[in-house]
ZAMARGU-4260 file (C-alpha; in steps of 0.2 Angstrom, whole numbers, plus 5000, padded with zeros to 4 digits):
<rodrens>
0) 4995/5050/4879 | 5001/5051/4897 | 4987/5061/4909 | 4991/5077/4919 | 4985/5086/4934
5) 4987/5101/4944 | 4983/5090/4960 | 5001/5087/4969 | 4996/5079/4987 | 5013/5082/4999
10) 5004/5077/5015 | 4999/5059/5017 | 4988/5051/5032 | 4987/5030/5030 | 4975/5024/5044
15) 4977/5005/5047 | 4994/5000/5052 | 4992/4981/5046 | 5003/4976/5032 | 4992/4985/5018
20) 4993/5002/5026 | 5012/5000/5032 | 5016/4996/5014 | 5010/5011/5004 | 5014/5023/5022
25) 5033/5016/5018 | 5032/5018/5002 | 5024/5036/5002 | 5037/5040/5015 | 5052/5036/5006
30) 5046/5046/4990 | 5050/5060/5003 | 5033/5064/5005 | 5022/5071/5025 | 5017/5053/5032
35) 5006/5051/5047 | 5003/5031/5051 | 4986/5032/5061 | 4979/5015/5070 | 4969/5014/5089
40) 4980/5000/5093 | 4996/5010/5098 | 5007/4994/5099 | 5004/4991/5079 | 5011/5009/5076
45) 5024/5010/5089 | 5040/5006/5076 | 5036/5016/5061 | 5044/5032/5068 | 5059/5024/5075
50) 5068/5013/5067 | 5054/5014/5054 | 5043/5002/5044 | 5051/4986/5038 | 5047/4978/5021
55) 5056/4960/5016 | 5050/4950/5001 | 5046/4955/4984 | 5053/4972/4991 | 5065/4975/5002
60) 5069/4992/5013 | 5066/4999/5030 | 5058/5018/5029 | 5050/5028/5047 | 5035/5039/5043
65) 5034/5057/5049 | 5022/5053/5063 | 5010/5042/5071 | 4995/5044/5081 | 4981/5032/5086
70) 4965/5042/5084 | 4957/5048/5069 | 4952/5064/5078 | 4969/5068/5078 | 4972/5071/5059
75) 4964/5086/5062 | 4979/5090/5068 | 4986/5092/5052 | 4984/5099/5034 | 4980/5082/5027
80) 4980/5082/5006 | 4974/5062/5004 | 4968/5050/5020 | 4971/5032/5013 | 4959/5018/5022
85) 4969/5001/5023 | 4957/4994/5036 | 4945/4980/5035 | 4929/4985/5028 | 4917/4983/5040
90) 4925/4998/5049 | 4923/5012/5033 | 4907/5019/5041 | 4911/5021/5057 | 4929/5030/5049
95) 4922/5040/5037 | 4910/5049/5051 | 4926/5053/5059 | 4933/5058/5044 | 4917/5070/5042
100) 4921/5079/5057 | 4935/5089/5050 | 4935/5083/5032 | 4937/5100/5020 | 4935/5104/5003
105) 4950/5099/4991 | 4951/5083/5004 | 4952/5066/4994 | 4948/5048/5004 | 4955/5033/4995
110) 4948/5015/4999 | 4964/5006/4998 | 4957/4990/5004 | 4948/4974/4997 | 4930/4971/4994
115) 4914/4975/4983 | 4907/4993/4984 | 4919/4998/4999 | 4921/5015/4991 | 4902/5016/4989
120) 4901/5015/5009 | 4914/5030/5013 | 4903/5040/5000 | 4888/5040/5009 | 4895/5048/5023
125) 4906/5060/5012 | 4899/5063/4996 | 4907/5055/4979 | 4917/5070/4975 | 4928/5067/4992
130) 4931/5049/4988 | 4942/5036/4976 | 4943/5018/4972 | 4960/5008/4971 | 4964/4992/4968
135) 4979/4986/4976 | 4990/4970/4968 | 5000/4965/4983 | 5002/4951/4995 | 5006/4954/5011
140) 5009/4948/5030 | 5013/4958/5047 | 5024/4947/5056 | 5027/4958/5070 | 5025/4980/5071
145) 5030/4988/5056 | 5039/4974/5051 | 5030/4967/5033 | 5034/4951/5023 | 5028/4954/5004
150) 5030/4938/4995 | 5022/4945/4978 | 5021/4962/4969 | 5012/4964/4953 | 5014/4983/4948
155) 5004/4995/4941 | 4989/4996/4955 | 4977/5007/4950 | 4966/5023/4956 | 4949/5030/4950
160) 4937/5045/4955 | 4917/5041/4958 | 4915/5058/4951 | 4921/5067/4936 | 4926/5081/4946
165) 4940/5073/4954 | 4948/5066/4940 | 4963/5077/4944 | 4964/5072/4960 | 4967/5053/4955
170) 4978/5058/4942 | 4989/5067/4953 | 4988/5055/4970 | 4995/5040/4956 | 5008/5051/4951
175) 5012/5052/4969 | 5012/5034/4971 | 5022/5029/4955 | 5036/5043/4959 | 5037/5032/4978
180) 5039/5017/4968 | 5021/5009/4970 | 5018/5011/4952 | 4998/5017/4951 | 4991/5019/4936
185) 4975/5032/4933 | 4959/5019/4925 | 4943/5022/4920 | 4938/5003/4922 | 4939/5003/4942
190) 4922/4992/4945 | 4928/4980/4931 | 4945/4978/4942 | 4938/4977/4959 | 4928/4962/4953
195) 4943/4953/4946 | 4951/4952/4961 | 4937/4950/4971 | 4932/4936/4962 | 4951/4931/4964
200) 4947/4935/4982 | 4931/4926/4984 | 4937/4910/4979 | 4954/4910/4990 | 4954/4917/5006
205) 4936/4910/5012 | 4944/4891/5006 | 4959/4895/5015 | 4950/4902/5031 | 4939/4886/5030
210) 4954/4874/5028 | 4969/4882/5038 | 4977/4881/5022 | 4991/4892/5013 | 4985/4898/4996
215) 4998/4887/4988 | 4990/4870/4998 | 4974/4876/4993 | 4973/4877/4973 | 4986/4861/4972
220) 4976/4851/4983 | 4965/4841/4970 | 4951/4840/4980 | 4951/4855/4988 | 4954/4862/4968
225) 4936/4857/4966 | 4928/4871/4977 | 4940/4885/4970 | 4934/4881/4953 | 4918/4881/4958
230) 4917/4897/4965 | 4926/4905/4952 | 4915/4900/4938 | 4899/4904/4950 | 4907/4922/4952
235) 4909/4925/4934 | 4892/4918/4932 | 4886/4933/4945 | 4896/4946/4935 | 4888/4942/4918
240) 4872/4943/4925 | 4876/4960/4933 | 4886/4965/4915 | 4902/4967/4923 | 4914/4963/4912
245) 4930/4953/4918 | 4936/4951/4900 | 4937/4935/4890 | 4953/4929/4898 | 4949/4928/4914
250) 4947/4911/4919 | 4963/4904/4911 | 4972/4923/4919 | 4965/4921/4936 | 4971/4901/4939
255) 4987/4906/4933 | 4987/4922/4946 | 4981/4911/4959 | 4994/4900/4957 | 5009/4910/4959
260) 5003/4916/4975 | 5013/4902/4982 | 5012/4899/5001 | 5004/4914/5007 | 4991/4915/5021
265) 4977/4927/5016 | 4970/4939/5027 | 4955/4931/5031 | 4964/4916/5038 | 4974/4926/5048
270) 4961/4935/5055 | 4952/4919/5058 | 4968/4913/5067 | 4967/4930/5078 | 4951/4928/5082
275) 4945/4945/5071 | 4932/4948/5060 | 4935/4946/5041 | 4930/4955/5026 | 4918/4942/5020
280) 4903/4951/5019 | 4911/4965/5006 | 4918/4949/4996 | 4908/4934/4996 | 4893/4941/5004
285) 4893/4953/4990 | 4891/4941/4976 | 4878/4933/4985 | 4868/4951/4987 | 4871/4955/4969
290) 4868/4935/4965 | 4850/4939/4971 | 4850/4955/4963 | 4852/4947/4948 | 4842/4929/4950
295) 4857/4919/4951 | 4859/4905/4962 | 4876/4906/4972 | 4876/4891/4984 | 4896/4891/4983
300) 4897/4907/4986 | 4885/4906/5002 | 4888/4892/5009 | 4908/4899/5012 | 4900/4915/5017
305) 4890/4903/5031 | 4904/4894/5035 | 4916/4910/5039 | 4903/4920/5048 | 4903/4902/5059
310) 4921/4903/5062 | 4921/4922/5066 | 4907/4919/5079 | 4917/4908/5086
</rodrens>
């Protein structure tokens, strides 16, 4: 039975302007809703206005947004229905303080980004009526301002509330999202979801960050193979533990998912390459945190947590 809701958000803030953020601000744009593309680097949001945001790949089309700006103080500036955060993890606190300063009632917050409990972060600031969980099946690269390679998209993406209470809310922002053409489905099995991909996560992107290595080079390398499988069995060892369920499949689901990633650079690689902090400690940092929690031994799993958190001090 298909789900309704009285929620219908028309005005849109995205605030990262890296190729996560420019693809759902595109997307949401051309669906004909209010789009204001927000990042502090005004060089990174410069385009989207005029000519627009760019997407090549798996999707093809170039779509401006209504508006930019470069500080979040500035989306005070408008009658904002939903703020999506498509930045790295580490920078949801400071954001959601912001967010705080003029966040209003009837104001929903969606963690569009990758990561363990990155929702959990923006809730402690805002409450979790204000805030939702997504979970995003994309790859993507900026190759220069607004101008986004997708090489892979994997429809539906998915949306849920932390509280009962804004059910409605995630009903109605993935109604917004499929009728853009980013097909979003409403789940009750969010945490579930967000440990699939972060085991997916957690056994790629820190291997390729290590290596230098494209996703591709990574998981047909025999050697290198070693590690990945490692890490992916010691994840799903974590989740057990933790009763997570990543359904009975997974294994044999997630090499296959991996594989077709094909020669993509994660993020974490590329942020390596840019000399930026990564994500690591909402994705491999947080199996060894629930690792602990639980009594397991994750010497995979820290050890590539080390060896990033090396290379980021760097």
């Amino acid at each position: 039975m298909e789900e309704t809701s009285d929620f219908r958000p028309q005005s849109f803030a995205v605030v990262g302007a890296g190729p996560v953020g420019c693809i759902v601000a595109a997307f949401l744009s051309r669906g004909g809703f209010d789009v204001t593309l927000c990042d502090v680097m005004a060089d990174l949001v410069g385009p989207a206005s005029d000519p627009g945001i760019t997407i090549e790949g798996a999707e093809n089309f170039q779509q401006p947004v209504s508006r930019t700006c470069n500080s979040i103080d500035e989306l005070a500036d408008h009658p904002l229905d939903v703020i999506f955060l498509a930045v790295k993890a580490h920078a949801l606190p400071l954001l959601a303080s912001a967010i705080e300063g003029f966040y209003r009632d009837g104001m929903y917050v969606v963690s569009w980004q990758n990561g363990i409990d990155t929702e959990l972060e923006i809730a402690k600031v805002l409450g979790k009526k204000a805030v939702l969980r997504a979970v995003v099946n994309y790859g993507c690269g900026l190759k220069q301002p607004c101008h986004v390679h997708m090489p892979f998209h994997h429809p539906p993406h998915f949306i849920q509330e932390l509280d009962s209470e804004s059910r409605s809310a995630a009903i109605g922002i993935s109604k917004s999202l499929s009728a853009s053409g980013l097909e979003t489905r409403h789940t009750d099995d969010i945490v579930s979801m967000v440990w699939r991909k972060a085991v997916l996560n957690a056994c790629m992107n820190p291997v390729c960050a290590v290596t230098g290595m494209t996703m591709a080079q990574a998981i047909n390398d025999p050697i290198v193979f070693q590690l990945i499988d490692s890490l992916v069995k010691e994840c799903v060892k974590i989740a057990r533990a933790n009763e997570i369920s990543l359904g009975g499949s997974f294994y044999p689901m997630g090499m296959e998912y991996m594989k077709k990633a094909g020669h993509h650079k994660p993020s974490m690689l590329v942020d390596i390459e840019n000399g930026r902090r990564t994500e690591i400690d909402y994705i491999n940092g947080k199996f060894v945190e629930y690792g602990v929690q639980a009594g397991i031994e994750t010497p995979y799993n820290r050890a590539l947590w080390v060896l990033v958190k090396a290379l980021e001090q760097r």
